[in-house]
MIDOSE-1310 file (N, C-alpha, C; in nm, 2 decimals, decimal comma, always signed):
residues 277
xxxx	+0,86/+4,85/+2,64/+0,89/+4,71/+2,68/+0,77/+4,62/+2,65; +0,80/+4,55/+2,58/+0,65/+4,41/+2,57/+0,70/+4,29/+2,61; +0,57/+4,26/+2,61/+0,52/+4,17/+2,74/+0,44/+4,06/+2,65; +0,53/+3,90/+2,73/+0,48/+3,78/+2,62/+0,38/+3,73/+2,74
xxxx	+0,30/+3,62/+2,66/+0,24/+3,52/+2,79/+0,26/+3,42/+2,68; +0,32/+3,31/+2,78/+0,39/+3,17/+2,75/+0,23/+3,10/+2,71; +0,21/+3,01/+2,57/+0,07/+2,98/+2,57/+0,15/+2,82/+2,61; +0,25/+2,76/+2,61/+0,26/+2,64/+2,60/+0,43/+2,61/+2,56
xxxx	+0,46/+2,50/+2,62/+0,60/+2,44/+2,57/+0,59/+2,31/+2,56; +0,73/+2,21/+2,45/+0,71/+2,09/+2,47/+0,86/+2,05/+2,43; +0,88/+1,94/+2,43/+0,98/+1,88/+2,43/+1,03/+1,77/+2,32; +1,13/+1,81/+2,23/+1,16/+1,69/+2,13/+1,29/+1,63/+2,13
xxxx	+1,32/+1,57/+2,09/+1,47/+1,48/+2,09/+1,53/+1,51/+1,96; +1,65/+1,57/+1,93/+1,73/+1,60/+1,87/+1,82/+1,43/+1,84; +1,83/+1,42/+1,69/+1,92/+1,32/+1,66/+1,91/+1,31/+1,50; +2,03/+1,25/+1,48/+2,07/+1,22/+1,29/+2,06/+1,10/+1,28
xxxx	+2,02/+1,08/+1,17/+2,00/+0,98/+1,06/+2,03/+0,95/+0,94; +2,05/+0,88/+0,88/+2,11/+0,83/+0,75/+2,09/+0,71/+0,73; +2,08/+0,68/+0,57/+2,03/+0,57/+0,52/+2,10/+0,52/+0,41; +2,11/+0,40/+0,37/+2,16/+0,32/+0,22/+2,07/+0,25/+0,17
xxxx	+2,03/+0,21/+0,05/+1,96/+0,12/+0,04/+2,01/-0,03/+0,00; +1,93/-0,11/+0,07/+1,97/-0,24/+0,00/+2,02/-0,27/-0,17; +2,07/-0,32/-0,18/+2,11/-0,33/-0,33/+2,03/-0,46/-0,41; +2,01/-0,56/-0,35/+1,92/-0,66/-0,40/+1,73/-0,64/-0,30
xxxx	+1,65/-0,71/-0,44/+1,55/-0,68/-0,40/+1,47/-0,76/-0,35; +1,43/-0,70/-0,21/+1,38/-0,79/-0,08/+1,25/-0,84/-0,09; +1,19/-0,92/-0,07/+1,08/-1,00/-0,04/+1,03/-0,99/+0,11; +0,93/-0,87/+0,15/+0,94/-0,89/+0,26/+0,79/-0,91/+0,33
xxxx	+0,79/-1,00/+0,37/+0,57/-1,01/+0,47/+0,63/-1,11/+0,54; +0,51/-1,12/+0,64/+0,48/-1,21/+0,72/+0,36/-1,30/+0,69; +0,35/-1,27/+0,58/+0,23/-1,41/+0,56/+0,28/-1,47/+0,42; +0,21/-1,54/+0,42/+0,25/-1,64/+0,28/+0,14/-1,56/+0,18
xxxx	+0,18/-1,60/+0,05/+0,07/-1,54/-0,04/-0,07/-1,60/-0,09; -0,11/-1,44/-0,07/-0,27/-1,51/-0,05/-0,30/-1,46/-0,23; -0,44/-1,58/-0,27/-0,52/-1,56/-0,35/-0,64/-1,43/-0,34; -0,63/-1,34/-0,21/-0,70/-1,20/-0,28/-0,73/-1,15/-0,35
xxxx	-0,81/-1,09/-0,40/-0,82/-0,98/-0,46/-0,72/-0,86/-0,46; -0,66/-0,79/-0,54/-0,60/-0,71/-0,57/-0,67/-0,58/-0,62; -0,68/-0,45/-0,59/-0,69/-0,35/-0,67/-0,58/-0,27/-0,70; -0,59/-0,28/-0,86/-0,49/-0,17/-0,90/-0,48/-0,03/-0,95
xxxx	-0,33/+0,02/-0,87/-0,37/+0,17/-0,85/-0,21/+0,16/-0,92; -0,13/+0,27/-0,94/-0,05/+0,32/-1,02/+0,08/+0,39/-0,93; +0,05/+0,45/-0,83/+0,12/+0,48/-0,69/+0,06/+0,50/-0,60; +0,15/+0,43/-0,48/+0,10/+0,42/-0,34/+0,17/+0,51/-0,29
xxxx	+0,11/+0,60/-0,16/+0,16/+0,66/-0,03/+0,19/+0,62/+0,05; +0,24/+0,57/+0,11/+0,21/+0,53/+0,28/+0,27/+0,66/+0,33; +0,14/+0,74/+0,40/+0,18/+0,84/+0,52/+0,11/+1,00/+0,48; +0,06/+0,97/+0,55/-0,07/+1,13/+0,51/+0,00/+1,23/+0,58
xxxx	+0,09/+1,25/+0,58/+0,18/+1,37/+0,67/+0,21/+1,49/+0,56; +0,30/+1,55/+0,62/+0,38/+1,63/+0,55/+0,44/+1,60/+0,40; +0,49/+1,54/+0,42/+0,60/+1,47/+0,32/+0,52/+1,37/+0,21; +0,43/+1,31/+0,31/+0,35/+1,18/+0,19/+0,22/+1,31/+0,11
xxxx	+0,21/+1,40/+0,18/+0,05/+1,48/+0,15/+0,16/+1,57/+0,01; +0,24/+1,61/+0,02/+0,34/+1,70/-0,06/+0,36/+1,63/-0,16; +0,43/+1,45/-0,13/+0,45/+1,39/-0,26/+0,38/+1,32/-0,35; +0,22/+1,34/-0,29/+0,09/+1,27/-0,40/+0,09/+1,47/-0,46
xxxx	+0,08/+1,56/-0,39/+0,03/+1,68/-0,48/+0,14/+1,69/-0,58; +0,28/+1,65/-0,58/+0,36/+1,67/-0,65/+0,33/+1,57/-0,82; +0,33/+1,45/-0,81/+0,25/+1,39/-0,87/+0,14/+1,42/-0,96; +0,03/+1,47/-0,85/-0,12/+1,47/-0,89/-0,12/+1,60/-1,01
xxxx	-0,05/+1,65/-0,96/-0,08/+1,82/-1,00/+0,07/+1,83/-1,16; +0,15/+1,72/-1,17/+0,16/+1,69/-1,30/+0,14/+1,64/-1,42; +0,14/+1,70/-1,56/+0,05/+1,64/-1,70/+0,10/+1,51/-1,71; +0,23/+1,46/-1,67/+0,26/+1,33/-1,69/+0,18/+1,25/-1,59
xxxx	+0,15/+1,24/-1,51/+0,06/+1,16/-1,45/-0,08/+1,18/-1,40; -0,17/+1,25/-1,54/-0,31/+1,27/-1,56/-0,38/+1,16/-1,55; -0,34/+1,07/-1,60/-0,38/+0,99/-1,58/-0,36/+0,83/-1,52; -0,29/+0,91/-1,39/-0,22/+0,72/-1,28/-0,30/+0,76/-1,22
xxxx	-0,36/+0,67/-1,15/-0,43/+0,63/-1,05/-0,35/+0,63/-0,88; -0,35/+0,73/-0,78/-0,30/+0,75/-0,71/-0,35/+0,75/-0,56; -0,30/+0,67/-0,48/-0,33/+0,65/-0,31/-0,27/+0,69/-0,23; -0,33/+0,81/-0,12/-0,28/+0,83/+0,00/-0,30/+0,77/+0,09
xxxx	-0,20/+0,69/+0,19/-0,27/+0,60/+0,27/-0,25/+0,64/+0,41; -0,35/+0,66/+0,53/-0,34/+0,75/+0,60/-0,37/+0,65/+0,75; -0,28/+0,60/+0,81/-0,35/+0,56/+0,94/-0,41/+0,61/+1,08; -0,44/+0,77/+1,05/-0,50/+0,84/+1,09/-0,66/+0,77/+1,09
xxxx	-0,75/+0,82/+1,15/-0,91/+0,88/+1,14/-0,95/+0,98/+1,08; -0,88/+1,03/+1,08/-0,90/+1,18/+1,01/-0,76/+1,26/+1,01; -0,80/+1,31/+0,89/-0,68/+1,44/+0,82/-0,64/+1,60/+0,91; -0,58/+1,63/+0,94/-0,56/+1,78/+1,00/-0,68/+1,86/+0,94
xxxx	-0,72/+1,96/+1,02/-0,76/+2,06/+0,95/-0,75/+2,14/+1,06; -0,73/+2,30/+1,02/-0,66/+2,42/+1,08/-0,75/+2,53/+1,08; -0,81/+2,60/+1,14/-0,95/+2,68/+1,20/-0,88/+2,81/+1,25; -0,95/+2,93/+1,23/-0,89/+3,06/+1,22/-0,88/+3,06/+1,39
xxxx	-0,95/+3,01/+1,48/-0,96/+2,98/+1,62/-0,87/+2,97/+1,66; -0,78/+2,84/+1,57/-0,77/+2,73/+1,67/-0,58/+2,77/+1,73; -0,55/+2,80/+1,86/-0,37/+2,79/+1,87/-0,29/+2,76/+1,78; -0,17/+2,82/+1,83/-0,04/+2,80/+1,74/-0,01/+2,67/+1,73
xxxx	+0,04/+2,61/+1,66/+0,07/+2,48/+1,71/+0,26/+2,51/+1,71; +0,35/+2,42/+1,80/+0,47/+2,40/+1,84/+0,54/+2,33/+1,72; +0,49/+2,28/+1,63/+0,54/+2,22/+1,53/+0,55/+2,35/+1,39; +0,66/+2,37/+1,38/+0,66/+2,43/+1,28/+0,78/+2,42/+1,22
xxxx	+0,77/+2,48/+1,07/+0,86/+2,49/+0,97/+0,92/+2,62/+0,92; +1,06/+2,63/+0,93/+1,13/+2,81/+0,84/+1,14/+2,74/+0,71; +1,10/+2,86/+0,66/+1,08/+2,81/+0,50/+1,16/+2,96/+0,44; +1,29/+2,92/+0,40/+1,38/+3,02/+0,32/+1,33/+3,03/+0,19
xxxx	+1,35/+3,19/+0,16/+1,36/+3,21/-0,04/+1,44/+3,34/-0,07; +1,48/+3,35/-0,20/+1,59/+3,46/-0,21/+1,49/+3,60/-0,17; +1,36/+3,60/-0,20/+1,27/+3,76/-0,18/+1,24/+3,76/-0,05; +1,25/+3,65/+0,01/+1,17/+3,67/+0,18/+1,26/+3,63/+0,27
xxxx	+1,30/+3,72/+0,34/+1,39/+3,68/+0,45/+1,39/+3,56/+0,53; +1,21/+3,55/+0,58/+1,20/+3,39/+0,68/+1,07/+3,39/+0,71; +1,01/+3,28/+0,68/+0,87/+3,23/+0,72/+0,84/+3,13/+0,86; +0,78/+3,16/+0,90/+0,79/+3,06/+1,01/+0,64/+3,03/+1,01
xxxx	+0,62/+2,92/+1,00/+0,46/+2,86/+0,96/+0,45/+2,68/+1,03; +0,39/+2,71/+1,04/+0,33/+2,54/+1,14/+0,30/+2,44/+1,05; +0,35/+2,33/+1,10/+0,33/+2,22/+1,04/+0,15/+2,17/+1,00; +0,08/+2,23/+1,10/-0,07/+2,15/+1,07/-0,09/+2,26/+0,91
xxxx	-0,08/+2,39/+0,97/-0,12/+2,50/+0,86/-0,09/+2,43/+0,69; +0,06/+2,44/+0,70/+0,13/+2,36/+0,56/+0,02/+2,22/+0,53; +0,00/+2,15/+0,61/-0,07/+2,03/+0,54/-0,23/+2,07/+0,53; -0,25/+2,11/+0,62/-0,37/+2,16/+0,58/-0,40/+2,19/+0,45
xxxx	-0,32/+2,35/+0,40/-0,32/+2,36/+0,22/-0,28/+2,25/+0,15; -0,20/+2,18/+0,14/-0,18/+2,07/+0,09/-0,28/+1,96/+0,08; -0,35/+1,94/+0,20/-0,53/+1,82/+0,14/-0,60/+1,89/+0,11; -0,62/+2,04/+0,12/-0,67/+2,11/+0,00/-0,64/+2,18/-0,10
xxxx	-0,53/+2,12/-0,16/-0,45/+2,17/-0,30/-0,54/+1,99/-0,30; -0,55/+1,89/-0,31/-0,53/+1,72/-0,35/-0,71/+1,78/-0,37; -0,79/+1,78/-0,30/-0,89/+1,77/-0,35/-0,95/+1,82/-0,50; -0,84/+1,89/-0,56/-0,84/+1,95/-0,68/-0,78/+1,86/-0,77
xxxx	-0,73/+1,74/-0,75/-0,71/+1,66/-0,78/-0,74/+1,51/-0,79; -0,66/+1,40/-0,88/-0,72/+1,30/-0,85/-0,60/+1,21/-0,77; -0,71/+1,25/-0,66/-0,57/+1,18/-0,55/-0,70/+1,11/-0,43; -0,69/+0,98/-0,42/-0,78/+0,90/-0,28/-0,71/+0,89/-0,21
xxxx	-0,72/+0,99/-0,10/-0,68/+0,97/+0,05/-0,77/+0,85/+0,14; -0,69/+0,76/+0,21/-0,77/+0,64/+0,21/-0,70/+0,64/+0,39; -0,80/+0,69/+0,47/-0,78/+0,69/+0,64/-0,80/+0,54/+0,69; -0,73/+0,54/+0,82/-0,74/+0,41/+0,88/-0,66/+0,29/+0,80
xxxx	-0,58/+0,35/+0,75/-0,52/+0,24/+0,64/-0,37/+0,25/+0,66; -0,30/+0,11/+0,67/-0,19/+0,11/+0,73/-0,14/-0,02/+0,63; +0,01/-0,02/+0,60/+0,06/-0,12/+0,53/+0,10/-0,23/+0,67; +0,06/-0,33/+0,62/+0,06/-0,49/+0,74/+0,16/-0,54/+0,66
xxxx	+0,19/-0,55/+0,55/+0,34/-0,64/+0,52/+0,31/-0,59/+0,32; +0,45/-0,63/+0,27/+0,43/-0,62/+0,13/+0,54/-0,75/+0,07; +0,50/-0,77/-0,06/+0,59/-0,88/-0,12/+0,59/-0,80/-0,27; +0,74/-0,83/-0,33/+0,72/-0,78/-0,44/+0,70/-0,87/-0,59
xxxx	+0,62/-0,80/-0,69/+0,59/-0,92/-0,78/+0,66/-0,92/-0,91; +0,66/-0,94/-1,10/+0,75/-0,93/-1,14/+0,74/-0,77/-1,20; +0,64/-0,73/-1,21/+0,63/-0,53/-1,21/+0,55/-0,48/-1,12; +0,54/-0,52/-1,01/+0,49/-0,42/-0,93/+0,46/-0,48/-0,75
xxxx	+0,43/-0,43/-0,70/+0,45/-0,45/-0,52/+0,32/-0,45/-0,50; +0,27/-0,55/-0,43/+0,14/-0,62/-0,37/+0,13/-0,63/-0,25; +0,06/-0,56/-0,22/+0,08/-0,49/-0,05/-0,06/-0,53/+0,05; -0,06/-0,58/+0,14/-0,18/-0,61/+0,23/-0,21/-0,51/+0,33
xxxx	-0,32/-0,43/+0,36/-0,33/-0,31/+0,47/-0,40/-0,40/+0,58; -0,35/-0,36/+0,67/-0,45/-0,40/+0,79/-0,56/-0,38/+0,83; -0,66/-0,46/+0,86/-0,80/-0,45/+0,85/-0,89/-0,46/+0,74; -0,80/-0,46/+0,60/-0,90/-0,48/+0,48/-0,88/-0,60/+0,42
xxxx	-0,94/-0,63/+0,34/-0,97/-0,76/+0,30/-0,96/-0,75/+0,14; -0,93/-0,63/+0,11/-0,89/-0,61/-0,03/-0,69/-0,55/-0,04; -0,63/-0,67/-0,15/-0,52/-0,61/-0,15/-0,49/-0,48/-0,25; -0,34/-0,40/-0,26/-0,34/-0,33/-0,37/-0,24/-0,36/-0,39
xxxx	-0,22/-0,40/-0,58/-0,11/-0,37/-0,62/-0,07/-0,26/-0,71; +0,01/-0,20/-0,70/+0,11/-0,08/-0,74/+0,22/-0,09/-0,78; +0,24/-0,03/-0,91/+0,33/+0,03/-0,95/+0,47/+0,07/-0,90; +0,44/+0,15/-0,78/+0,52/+0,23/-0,72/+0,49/+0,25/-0,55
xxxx	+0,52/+0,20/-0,51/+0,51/+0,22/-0,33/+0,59/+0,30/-0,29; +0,59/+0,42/-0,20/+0,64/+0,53/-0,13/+0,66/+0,55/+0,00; +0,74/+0,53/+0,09/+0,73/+0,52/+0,21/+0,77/+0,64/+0,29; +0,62/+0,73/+0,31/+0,68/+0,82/+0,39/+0,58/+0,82/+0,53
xxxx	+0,63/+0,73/+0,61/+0,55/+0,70/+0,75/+0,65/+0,70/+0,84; +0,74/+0,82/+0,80/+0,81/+0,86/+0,95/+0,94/+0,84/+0,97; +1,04/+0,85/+1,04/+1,15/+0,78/+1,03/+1,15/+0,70/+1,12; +1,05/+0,62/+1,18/+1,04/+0,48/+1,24/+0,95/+0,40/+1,12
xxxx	+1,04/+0,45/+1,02/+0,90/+0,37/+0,90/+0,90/+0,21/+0,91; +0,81/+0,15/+0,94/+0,81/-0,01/+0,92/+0,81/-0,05/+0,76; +0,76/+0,04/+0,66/+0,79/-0,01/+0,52/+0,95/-0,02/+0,53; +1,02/+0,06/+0,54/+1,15/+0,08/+0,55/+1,24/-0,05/+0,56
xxxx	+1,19/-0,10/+0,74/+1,22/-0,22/+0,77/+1,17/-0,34/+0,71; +1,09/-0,31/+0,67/+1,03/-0,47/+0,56/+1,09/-0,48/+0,44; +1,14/-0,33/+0,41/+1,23/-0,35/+0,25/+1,39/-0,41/+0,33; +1,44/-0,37/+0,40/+1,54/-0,43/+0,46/+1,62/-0,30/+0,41
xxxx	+1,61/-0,20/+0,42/+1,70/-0,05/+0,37/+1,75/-0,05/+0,57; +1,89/-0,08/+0,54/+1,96/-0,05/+0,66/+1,98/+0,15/+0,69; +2,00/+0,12/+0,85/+2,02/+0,28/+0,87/+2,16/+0,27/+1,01; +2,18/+0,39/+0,99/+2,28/+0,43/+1,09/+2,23/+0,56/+1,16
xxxx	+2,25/+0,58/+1,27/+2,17/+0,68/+1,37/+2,27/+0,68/+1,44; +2,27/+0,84/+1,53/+2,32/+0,87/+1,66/+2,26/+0,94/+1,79; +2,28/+0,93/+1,87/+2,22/+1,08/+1,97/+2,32/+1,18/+1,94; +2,22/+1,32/+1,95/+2,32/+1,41/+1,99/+2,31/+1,47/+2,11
xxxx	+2,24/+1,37/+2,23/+2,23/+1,40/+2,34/+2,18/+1,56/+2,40; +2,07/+1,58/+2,28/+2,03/+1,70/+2,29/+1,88/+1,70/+2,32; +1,79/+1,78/+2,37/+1,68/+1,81/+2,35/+1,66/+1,90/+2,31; +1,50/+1,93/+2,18/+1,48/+2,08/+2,21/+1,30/+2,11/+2,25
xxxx	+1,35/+2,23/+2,34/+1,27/+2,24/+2,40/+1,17/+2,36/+2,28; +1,04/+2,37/+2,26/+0,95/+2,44/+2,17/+0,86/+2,53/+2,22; +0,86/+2,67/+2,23/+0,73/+2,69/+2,32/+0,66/+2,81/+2,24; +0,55/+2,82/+2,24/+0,47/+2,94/+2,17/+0,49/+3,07/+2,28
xxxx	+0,48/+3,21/+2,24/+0,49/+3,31/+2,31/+0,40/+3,39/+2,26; +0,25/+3,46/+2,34/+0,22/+3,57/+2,28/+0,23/+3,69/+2,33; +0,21/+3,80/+2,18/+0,26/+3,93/+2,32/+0,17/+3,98/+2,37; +0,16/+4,07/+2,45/+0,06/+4,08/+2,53/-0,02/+4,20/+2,48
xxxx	+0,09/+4,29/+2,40/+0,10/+4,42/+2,28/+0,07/+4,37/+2,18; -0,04/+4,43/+2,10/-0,02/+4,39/+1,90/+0,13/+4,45/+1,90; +0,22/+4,41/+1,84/+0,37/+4,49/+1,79/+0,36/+4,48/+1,64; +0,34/+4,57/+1,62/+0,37/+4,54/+1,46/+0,47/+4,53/+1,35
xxxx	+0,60/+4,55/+1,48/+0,74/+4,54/+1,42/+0,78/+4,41/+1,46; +0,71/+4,34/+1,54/+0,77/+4,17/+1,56/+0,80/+4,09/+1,42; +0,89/+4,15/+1,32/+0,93/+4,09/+1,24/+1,09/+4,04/+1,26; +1,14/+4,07/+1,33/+1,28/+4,05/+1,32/+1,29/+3,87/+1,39
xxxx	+1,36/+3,80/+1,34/+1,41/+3,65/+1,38/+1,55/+3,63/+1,48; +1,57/+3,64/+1,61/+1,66/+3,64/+1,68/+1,68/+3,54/+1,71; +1,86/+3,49/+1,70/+1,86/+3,29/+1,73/+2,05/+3,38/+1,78; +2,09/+3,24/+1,88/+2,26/+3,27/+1,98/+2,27/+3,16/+1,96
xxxx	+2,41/+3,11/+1,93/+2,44/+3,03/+1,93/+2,53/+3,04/+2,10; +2,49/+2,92/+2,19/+2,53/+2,91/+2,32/+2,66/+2,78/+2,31; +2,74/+2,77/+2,40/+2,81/+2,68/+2,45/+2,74/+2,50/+2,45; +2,57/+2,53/+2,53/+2,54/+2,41/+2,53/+2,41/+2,42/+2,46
xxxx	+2,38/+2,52/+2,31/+2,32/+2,48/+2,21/+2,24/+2,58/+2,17; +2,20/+2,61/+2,04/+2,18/+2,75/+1,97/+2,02/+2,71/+2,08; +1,96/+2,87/+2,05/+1,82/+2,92/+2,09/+1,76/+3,00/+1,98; +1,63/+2,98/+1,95/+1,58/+3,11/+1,84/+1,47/+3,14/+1,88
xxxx	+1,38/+3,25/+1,82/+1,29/+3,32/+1,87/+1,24/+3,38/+1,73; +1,18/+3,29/+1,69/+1,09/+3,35/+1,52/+0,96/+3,37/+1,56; +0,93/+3,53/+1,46/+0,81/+3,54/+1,45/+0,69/+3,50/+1,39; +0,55/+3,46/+1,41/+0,48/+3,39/+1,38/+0,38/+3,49/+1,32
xxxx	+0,36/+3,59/+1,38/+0,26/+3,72/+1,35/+0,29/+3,83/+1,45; +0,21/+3,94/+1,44/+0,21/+4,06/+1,55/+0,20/+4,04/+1,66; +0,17/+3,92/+1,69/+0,08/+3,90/+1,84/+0,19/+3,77/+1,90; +0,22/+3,66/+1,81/+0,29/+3,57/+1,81/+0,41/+3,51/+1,82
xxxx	+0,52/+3,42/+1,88/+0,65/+3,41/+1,81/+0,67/+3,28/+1,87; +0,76/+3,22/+1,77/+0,79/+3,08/+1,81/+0,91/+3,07/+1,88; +0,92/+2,99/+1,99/+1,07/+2,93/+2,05/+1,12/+2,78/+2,04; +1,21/+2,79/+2,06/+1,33/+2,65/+2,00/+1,44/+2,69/+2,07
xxxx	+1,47/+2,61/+2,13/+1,60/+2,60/+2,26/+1,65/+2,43/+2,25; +1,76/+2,42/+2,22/+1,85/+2,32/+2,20/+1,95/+2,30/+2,33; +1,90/+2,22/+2,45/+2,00/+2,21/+2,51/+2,05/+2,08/+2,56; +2,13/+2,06/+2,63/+2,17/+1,92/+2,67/+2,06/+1,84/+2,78
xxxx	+2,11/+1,69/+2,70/+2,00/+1,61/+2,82/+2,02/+1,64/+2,99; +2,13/+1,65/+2,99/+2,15/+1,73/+3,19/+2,10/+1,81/+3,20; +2,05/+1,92/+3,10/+1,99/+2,05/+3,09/+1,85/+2,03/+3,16; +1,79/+1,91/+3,00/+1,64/+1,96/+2,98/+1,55/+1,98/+3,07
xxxx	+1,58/+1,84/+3,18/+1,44/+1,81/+3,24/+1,46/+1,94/+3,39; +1,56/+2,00/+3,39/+1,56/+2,10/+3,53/+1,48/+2,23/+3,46; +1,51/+2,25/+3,33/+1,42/+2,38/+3,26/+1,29/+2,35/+3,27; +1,23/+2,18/+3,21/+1,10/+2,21/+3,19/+1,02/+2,17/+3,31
xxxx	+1,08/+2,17/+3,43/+1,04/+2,18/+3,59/+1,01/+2,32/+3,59; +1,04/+2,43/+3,60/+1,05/+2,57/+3,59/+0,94/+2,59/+3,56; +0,91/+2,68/+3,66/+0,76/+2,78/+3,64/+0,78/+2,88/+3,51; +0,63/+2,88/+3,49/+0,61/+3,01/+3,38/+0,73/+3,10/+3,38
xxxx	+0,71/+3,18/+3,52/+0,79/+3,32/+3,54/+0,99/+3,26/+3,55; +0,99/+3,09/+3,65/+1,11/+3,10/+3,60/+1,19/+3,07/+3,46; +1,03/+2,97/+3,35/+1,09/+2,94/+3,20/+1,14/+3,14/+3,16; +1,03/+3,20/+3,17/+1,09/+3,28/+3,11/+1,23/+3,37/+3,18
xxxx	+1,25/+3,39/+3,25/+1,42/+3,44/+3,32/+1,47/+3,36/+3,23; +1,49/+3,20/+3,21/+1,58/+3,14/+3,15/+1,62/+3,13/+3,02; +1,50/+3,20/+2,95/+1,50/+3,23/+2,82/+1,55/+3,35/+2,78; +1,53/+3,48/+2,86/+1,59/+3,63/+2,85/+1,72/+3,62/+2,87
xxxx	+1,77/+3,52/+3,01/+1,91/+3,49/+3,04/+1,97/+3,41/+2,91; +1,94/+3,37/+2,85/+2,00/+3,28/+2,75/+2,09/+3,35/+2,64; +1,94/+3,46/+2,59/+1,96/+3,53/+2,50/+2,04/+3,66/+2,47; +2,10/+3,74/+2,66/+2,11/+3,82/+2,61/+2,29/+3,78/+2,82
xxxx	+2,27/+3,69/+2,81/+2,39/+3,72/+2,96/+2,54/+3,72/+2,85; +2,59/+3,75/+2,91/+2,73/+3,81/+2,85/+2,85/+3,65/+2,86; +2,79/+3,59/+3,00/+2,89/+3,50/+3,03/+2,73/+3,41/+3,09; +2,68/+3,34/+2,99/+2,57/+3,23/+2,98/+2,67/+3,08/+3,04
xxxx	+2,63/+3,06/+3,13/+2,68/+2,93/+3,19/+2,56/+2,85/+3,27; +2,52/+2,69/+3,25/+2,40/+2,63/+3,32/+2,46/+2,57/+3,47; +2,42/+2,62/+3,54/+2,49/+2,57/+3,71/+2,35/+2,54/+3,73; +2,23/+2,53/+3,65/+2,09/+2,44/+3,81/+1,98/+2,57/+3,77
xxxx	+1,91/+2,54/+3,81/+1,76/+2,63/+3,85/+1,84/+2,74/+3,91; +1,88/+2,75/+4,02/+1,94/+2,90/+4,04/+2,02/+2,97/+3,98; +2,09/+2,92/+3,89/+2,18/+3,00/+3,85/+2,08/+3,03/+3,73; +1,99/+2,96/+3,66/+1,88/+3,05/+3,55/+1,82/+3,12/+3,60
xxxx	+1,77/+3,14/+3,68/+1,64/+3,24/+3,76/+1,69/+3,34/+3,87; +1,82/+3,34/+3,89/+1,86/+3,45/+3,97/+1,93/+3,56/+3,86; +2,01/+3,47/+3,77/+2,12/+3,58/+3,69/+2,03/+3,59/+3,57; +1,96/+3,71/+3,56/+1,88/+3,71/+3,45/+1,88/+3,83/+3,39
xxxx	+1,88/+3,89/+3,29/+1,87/+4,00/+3,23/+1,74/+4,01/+3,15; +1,68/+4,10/+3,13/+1,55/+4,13/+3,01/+1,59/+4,15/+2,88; +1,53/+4,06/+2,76/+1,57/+4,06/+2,66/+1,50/+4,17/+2,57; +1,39/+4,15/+2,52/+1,29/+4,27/+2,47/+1,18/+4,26/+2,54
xxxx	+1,15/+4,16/+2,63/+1,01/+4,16/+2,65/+1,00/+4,11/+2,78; +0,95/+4,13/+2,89/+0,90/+4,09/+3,01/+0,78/+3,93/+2,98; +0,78/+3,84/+3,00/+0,71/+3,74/+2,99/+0,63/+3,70/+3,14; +0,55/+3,70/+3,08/+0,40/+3,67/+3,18/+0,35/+3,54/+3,19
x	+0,32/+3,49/+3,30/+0,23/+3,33/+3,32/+0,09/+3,33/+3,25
């Protein structure tokens, strides 16, 4: 029998999105146009993340663009970096391929290699830099950042700063959104055993929303529990010892039904592992 200890859980909001883009081309700032200075760069980033760190290495690390001049723009202080020390982090990514069954790897880890794939490149990561408004000109977008006193114009502007992107909204690219009136809840689990067979990925699909349980390493495994907003906030009240009953209950009751805190922590079955505070 092994035995986890809960290192942490947290909570995110499940919902869809979708996008069109405008068809005519928008003029969008809030200031009038200034006589600045301009520097010119070739493509702009907005958004040191995942997505913006991926789509300058995609770029950078091509012969066709040896030579553009390229900006990550990061309104961070500083970039991720990831330390053999340091916790799992709750943010992660499954990354499918036809030879490997399932990876399950963290979001800081992925970016991390990725600002050190760019330093091999010619790519300026530029922190504390945030787009304040843009206007477009007759080849290229003239963009003001906040707090600097130098503008850039580009070629090419990129907006990946989130899906509350404010570039987004200054181009005037309409969206359509829903709730799925879901939460998911994320928690790290370690075991308390090295196991060396903790490779298998166990996920149920429930009545009120799938659960999974990927492994992270020997020691490690990730959780993801999707359940309804009447659910969420009575699970993440739950002690250590009751999150875990309600997690074994999930995974393995025959007739899984949510009636309240009691009905998780009394009707509970053991799934592979006894879980510890």
């Amino acid at each position: 029998m092994r035995q986890l200890l809960l290192l942490r859980r947290s909570l995110i909001s499940v919902r869809f999105s979708s996008y069109s883009v405008s068809p005519q081309a928008t003029i969008s700032h809030d200031e009038p146009n200034s006589p600045t200075l301009a520097e010119n760069v070739d493509i702009t980033i907005a958004g040191g993340g995942l997505v913006g760190s991926a789509m300058a290495l995609a770029f950078a690390s091509s012969p066709v663009f040896k030579n553009h001049k390229i900006v990550l723009l990061e309104s961070q202080s500083k970039l991720p970096q990831v330390s053999k020390n340091k916790p799992y982090s709750n943010r992660v990514f499954a990354l499918n391929a036809q030879s490997i069954s399932l990876f399950e790897i963290e979001n800081d880890v992925i970016q991390s290699c990725l600002l050190e794939r760019l330093k091999q490149f010619h790519v300026e990561p530029r922190l504390n830099s945030k787009v304040k408004h843009f206007e477009y000109e007759e080849n290229s977008i003239r963009i003001k950042l906040q707090d600097e006193k130098i503008n850039l114009r580009t070629r090419l502007l990129i907006a990946a700063d989130g899906y509350q992107s404010s570039i987004r909204e200054m181009a005037r690219i309409s969206t359509m959104q829903w709730d799925y009136n879901q939460f998911g809840i994320v928690a790290t689990l370690q075991l308390a055993d090295n196991m060396p067979d903790n490779v298998v990925a166990w996920q149920r699909f429930l009545p009120t929303g799938p659960i999974a349980c990927l492994p992270l390493s020997n020691t490690h495994s990730s959780l993801v529990w999707t359940v309804p907003k009447s659910m969420h906030k009575e699970i993440m009240k739950l002690s250590d010892e009751q999150f875990v009953d309600a997690i074994n209950k999930a995974f393995t009751s025959d007739t899984y039904k949510h009636n309240g805190v009691i009905s998780i922590t009394e009707r509970i079955r053991s799934y592979w592992q006894q879980v510890i505070p």
